[in-house]
C-alpha positions as a Python dict, from the first residue, in 0.01 Angstrom:
ca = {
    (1, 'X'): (0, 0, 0),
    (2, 'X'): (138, 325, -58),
    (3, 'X'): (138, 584, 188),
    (4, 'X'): (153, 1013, 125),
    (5, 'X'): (282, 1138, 416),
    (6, 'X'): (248, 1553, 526),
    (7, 'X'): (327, 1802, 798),
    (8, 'X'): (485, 2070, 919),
    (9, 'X'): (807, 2180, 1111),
    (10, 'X'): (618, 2067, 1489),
    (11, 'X'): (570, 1696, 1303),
    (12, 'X'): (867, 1663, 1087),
    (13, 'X'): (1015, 1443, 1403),
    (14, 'X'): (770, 1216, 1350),
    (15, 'X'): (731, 1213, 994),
    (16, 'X'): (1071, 1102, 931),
    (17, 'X'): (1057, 828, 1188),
    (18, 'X'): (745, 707, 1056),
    (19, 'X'): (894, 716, 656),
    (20, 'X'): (1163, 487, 805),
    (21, 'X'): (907, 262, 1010),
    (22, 'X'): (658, 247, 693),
    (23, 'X'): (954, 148, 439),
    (24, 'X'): (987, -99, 728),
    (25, 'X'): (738, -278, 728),
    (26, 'X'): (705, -279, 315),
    (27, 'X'): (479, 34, 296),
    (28, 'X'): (537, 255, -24),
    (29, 'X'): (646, 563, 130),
    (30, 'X'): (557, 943, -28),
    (31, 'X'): (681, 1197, 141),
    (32, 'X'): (507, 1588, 76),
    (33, 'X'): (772, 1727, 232),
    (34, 'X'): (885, 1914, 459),
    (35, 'X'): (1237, 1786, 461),
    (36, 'X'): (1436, 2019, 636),
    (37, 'X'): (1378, 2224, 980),
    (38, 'X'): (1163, 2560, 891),
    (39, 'X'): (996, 2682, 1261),
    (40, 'X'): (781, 2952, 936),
    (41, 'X'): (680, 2677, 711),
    (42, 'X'): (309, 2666, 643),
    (43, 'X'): (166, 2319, 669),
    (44, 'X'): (-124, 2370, 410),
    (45, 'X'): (167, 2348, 184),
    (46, 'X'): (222, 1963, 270),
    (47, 'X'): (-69, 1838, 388),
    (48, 'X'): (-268, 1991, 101),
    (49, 'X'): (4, 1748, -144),
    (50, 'X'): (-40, 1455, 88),
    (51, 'X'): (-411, 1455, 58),
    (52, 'X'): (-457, 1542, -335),
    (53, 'X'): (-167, 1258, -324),
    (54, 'X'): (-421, 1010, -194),
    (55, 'X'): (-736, 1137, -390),
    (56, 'X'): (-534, 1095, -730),
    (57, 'X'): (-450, 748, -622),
    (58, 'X'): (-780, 659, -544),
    (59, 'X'): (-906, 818, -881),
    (60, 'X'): (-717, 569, -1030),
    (61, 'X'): (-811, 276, -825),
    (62, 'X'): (-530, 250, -642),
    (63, 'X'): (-529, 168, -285),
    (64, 'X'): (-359, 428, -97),
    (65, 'X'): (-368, 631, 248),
    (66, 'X'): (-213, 954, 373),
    (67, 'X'): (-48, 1073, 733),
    (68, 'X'): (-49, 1472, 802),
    (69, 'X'): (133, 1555, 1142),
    (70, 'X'): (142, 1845, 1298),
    (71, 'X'): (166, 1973, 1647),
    (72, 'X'): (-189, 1960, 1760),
    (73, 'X'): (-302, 1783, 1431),
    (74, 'X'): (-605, 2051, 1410),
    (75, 'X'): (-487, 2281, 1124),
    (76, 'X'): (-325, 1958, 915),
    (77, 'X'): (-684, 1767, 940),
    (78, 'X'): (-842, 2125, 793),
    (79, 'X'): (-604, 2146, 535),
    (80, 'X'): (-603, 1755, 390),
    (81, 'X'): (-1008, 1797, 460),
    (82, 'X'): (-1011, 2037, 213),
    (83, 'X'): (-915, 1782, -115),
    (84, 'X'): (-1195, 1674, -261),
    (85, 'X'): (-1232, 1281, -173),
    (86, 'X'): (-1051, 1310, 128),
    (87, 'X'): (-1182, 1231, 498),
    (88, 'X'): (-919, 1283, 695),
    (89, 'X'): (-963, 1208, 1082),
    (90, 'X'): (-799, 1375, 1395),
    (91, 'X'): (-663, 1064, 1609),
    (92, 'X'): (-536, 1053, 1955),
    (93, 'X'): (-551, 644, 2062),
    (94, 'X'): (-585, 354, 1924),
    (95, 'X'): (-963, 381, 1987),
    (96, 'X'): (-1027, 677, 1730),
    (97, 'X'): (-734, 547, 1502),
    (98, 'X'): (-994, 211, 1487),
    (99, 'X'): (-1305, 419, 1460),
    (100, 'X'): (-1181, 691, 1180),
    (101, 'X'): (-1096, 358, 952),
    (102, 'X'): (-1437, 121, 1059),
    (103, 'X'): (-1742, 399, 1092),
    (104, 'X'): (-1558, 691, 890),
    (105, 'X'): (-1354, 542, 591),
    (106, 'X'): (-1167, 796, 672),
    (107, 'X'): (-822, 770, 377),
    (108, 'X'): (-601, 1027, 570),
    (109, 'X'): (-515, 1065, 939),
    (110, 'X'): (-405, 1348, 1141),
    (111, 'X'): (-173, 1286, 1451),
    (112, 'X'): (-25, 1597, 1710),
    (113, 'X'): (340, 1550, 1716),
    (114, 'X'): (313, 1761, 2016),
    (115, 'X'): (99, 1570, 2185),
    (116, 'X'): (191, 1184, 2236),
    (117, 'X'): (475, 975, 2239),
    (118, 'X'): (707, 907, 1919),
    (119, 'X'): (577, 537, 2045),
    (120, 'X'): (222, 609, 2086),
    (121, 'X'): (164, 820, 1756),
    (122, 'X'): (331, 504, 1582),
    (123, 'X'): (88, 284, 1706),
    (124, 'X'): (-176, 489, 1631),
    (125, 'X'): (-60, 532, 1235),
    (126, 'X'): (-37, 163, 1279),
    (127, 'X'): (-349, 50, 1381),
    (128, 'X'): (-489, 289, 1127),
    (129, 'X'): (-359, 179, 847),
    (130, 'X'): (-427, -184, 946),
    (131, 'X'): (-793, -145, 993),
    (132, 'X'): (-1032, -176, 694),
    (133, 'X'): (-1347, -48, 638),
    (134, 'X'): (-1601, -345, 731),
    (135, 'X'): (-1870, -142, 474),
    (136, 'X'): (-2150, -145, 743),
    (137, 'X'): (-2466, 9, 538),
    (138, 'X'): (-2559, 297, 791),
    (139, 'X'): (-2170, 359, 776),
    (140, 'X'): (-2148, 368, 418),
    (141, 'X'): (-2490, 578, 376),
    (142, 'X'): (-2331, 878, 602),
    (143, 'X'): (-2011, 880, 411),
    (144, 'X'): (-2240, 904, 24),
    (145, 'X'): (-2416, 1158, 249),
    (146, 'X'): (-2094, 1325, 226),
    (147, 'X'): (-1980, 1216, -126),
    (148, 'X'): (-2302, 1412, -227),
    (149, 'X'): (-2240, 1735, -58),
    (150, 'X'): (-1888, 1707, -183),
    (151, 'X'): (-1972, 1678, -539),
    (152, 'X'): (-2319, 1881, -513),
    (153, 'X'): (-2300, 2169, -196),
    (154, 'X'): (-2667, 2036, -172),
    (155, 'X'): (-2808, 1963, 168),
    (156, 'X'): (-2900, 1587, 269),
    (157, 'X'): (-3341, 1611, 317),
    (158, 'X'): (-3403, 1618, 680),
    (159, 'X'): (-3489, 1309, 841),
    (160, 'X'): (-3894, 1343, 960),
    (161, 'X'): (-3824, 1349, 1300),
    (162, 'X'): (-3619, 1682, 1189),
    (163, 'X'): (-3923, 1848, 1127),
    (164, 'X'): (-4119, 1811, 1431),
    (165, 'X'): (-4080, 2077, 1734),
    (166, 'X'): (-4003, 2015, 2085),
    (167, 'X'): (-4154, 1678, 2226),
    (168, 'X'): (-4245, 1537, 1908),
    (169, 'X'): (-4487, 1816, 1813),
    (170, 'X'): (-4503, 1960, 1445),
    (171, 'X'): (-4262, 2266, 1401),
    (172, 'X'): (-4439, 2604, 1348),
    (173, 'X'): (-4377, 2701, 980),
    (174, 'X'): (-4124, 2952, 852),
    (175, 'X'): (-4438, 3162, 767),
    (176, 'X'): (-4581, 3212, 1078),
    (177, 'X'): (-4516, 3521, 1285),
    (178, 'X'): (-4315, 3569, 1544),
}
């Protein structure tokens, strides 16, 4: 499987230590950059790469998942979130790393170089990339909820319970006055 890898100067650290453990353990390893120390770099600049990385692949069937690091994670999850076809997912244990892959799909993860261990945010890159998506239907529903909106901007209809009021009641219309 190849692997586009992201960040910024706060998870360059990490990124280099995971290149080396993904080459490893027979990952294909692309790396967005950055390669040198830069405490100014901007990481839309890599994570933005890393992501259209992944959507490309996937455009052309190829299997393929990205790793943006950062040192919360927060801005580097925005940025690859922005590529069309990308769900990227914030992770911070093995937990989420588990549930961005089985409820999510998610393709990219986002880990806080500031925040764990070298050891933990491994593991978590690990288990996330070892985790498939099982395909559940409500699962996949939510994410061509998404797809739609992606491709679209339209709104997914309400769900009927959506358009009653408080305890079940029918909502006053947008006519009435106020």
């Amino acid at each position: 499987m190849r692997v586009h890898l992201g960040s910024d100067h706060a998870g360059l650290e990490l990124k280099d230590h995971l290149t080396t453990w993904l080459l490893d353990h027979d990952y294909e390893v692309v790396d967005h950059g950055p390669f040198v120390y830069d405490a100014l770099d901007d990481y839309p600049v890599f994570c933005l790469r890393a992501g259209e990385g992944v959507a490309a692949d996937r455009a052309e069937g190829r299997m393929s998942l990205g790793v943006v690091i950062g040192g919360s994670g927060n801005g580097e999850q925005i940025a690859a979130n922005k590529v069309t076809g990308v769900r990227c997912a914030l992770v911070w244990s093995e937990e989420t790393a588990v549930l961005a892959r089985e409820h999510n799909d998610a393709n990219v993860v986002s880990v806080g170089g500031r925040m764990h261990s070298l050891e933990d945010m491994t593991r978590f890159v690990e288990v996330f990339l070892a985790t498939p998506f099982p395909g559940d239907e409500r699962h996949a529903r939510r994410i061509g909820q998404l797809s739609v909106y992606d491709e679209t901007r339209e709104l997914p209809p309400l769900p009927e319970s959506a358009l009653r009021g408080p305890g079940g009641t029918d909502a006053p219309s947008e006519t009435a006055d106020a």
